[in-house]
N, C-alpha and C positions, 0 to 999 in steps of 0.2 A: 516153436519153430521160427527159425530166420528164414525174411526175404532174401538175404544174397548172404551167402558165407565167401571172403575173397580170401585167397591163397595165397600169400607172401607178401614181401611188405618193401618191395623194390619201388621204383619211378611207377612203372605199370601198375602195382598193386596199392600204392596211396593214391594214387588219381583217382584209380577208381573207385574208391574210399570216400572220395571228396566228393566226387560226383552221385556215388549211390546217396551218403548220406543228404545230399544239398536235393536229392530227388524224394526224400522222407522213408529212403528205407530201411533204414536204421542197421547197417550193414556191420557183419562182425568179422574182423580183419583177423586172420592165423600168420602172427607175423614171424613165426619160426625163431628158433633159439640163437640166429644172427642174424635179427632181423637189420632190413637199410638194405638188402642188395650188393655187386659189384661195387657200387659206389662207397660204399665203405672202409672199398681199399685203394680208395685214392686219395689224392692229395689234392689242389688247389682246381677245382671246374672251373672251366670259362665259355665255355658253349651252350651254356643252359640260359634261354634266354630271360633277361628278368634282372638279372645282378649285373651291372655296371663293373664292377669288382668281383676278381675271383673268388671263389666261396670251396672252403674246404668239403669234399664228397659227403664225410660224417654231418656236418652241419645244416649242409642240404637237405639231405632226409632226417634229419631233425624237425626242419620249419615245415616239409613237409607233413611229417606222423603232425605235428602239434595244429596245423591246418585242420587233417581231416579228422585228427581228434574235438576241437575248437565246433565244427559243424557237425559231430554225432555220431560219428563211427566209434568201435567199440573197439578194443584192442586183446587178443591174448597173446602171449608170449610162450609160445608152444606150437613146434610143429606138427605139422598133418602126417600122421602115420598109416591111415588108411581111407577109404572112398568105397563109397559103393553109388554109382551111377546108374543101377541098373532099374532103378524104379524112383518115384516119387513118394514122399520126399527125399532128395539127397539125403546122404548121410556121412558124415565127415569125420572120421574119429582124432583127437587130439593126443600130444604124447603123455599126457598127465590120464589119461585114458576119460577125459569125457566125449560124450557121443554130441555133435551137433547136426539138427534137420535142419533143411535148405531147401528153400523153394526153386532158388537159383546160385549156381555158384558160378564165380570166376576166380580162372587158373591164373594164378601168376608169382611162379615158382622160379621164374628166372630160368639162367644159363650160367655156366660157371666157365671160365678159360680153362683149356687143360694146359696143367702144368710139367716143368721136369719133373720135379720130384727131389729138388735138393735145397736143405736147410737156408745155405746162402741167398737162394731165390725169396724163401719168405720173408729172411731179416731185410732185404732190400726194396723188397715190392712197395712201391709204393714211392720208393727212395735212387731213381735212377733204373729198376725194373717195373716193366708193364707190362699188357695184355692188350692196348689198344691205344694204336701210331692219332688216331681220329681225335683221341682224349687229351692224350699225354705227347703230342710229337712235337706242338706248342713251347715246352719247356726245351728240344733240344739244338733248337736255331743254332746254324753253326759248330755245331757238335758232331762227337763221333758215334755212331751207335751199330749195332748188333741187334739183325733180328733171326732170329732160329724157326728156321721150318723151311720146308719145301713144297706144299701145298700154296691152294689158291690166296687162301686166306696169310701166308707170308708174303705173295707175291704184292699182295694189295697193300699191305703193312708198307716195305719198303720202296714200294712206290711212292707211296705219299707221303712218308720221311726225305724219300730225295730233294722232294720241293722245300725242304726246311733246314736239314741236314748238313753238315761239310761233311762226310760220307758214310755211306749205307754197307754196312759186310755182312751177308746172307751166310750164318751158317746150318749146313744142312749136313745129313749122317749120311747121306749118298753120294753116287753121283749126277743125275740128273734129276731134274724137277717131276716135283708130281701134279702143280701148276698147268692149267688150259694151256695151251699152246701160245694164244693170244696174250694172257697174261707173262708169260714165259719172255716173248719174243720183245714186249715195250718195258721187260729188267733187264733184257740181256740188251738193249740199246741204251740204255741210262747210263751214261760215261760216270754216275758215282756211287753207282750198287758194284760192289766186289762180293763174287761168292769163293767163298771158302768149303771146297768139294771135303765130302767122307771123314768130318770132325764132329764130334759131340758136344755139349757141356758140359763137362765136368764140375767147374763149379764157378761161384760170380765173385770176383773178387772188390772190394772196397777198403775204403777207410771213412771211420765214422760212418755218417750217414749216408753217403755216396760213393757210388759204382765207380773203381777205376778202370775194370777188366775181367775179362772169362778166360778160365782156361781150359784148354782145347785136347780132346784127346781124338786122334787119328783112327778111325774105325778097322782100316786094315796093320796098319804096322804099330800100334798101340803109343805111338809117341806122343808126348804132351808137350804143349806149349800155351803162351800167354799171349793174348791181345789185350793189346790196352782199348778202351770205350770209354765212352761216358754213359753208358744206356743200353740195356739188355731189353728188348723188344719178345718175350714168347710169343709164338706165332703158330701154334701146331694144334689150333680146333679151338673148339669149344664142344660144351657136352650139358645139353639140356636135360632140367632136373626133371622129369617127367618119368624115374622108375617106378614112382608110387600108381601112376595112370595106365600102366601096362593091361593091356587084356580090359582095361576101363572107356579107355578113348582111343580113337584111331589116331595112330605115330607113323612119319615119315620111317625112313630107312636108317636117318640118322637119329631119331627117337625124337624128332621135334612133334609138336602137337599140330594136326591137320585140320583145319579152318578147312568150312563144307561152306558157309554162308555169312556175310562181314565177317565178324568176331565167333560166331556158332560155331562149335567142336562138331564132332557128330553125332554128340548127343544131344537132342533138343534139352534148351535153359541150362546146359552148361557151356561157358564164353571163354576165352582165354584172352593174354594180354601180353606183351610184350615179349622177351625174351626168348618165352618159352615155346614160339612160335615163331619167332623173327630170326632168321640167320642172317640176314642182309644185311641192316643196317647198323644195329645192335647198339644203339645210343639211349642214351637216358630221355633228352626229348622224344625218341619216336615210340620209347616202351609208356610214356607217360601219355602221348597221344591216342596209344592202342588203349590204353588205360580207360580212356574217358570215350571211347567207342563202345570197348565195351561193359561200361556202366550205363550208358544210354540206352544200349540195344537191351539191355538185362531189365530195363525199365518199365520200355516199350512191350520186350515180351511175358513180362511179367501183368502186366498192364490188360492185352491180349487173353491172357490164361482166367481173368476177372477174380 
C-alpha cells in the first residue's frame, strides 16, 4: 500500500511529487498517457518564476518530472480509469488494469480549454493560437488578435490583450454578451476591442507556422468572410477533468472539485490541487503552489492518522 497516490502530472501534480517525496513518502505519480499538463501545448513560458530566459512549456515539465523523480517519487505512465473513495484504503485503478491502495491521494487531473473543434485550430495551437491572453499575450505586443467567446472568461482575455495589443476583435455567435455586466461595460469602453456580433469560426487560417487569419461565417445570413490577425485567442470555458470523480467527490455546478478544508475534498485524506479546482487563476505558478499545499496538508494528515 502507497502513502499518497497523486493524479496527474501537471505543475500541481509534480510539486506535489517533490514535496511528498522530499517529506519521505515515497509517493507514486499516475501521470496519464499525456502526461506535463496544459503546458505541453505551449510554446516559450516567461512567467514561471526561476528562468531568467524563456523556457519551452515541454522542457518545463521535463526538469520538473526529473526534479521529483531525482528525490523519489515513482512514476507510471498510465491513466487513472477508476477510484473508489469510499472507504480506506483508497483504491485507484490504472489503465494497464493494476489496482493501487492509498493511504492518501491527491487529485490533480488538471483542466483542459474547451475548444472549436477544427483541425486548423490544432495545427496552429501553440503557433499564433491560444487558450490563455495571461500566458501567451506577451508574444503579441503590437499585434492583431482575435478572441472568440462571449462569456466572462473572453471578456477577461481581451481585456488584457488590450494593454499589449494594437487591437482586440471579440468574436462572438450572438449578439450580446454573456459576460457580467461589469465586465461587459470596461470592453465596451476599450477604444481597441471591436466586437464582431453573430460570426463563428469557421476556420484559422495561416501559412507555415503562423496564423494569418479566421474566416468568419455569419450566424444568421450564412455569409463568409476573412479577417486578417496574427493570433486566435479561444476563449469559450474551460472543462475540468474530474468525470472519473463523479458520485466520488463533491463537484461545483461546473464539475470543478469542492475544497471543504485548505486543500481537503470532502472526503477526508483525499486533497486536490490546482486546475482541477481552480477557475480563477488557472496558471502554472498558482497550480504548482496548490501543489505543494497540498503535499504538506497530505503529510501533516497522514502524520495525525499515526
Amino acid at each position: 500500500m502507497r502513502n499518497v497516490v497523486i493524479l496527474g502530472s501537471g505543475p500541481a501534480g509534480l510539486t506535489a511529487a517533490i514535496y511528498a517525496a522530499r517529506a519521505n513518502l515515497h509517493p507514486l505519480v499516475l501521470e496519464g498517457s499525456q502526461p506535463g499538463g496544459q503546458l505541453m501545448l505551449t510554446t516559450e513560458v516567461e512567467n514561471f518564476p526561476g528562468f531568467a530566459e524563456p523556457i519551452l512549456g515541454p522542457e518545463l515539465m521535463q526538469q520538473m518530472r526529473r526534479q521529483a523523480e531525482r528525490v523519489g517519487a515513482e512514476f507510471v505512465a498510465e491513466d487513472a480509469v477508476a477510484v473508489d473513495f469510499r472507504a480506506r484504503p483508497f483504491r485507484v485503478q490504472a489503465g494497464n488494469g493494476e489496482v493501487y491502495e492509498a493511504r492518501a491521494v491527491i487529485v490533480a487531473t488538471g483542466a483542459r480549454a474547451r475548444m472549436l473543434g477544427l483541425p486548423s485550430e490544432q495545427k496552429y495551437l501553440g503557433r499564433g493560437v491560444s487558450t490563455c491572453a495571461t500566458c501567451d499575450g506577451f508574444f503579441f505586443r503590437g499585434k492583431r488578435v482575435v478572441v472568440v467567446g462571449g462569456g466572462d472568461t473572453a471578456m477577461e482575455e481581451a481585456l488584457y490583450l488590450a494593454n499589449l495589443a494594437e487591437s482586440v476583435r471579440v468574436v462572438h455567435r450572438r449578439d450580446q454578451l454573456r459576460a457580467s455586466r461589469i465586465l461587459q461595460e470596461r470592453a465596451f469602453r476599450n477604444s481597441k476591442i471591436e466586437f464582431v456580433w453573430n460570426h463563428v469560426v469557421e476556420e484559422i487560417l495561416g501559412e507555415d507556422s503562423r496564423v494569418t487569419g479566421v474566416r468568419l461565417r455569419h450566424t444568421h445570413t450564412e455569409e463568409v468572410r476573412e479577417l486578417p490577425t496574427d493570433g486566435v485567442f479561444v476563449a469559450i470555458g474551460h472543462v475540468p477533468n474530474t468525470d472519473l470523480f463523479r458520485g466520488q467527490l463533491e463537484l461545483d455546478a461546473a464539475g470543478y472539485v469542492v475544497l471543504k478544508r485548505g486543500m481537503m475534498t470532502s472526503v477526508e485524506g483525499v486533497f486536490a490541487a490546482g486546475d482541477v479546482h481552480d477557475h480563477t487563476y488557472r496558471q502554472a505558478v498558482t497550480a504548482a503552489g496548490y501543489g505543494c499545499q497540498a503535499a504538506i496538508e497530505a503529510e501533516r494528515w497522514l502524520t495525525q492518522q499515526g
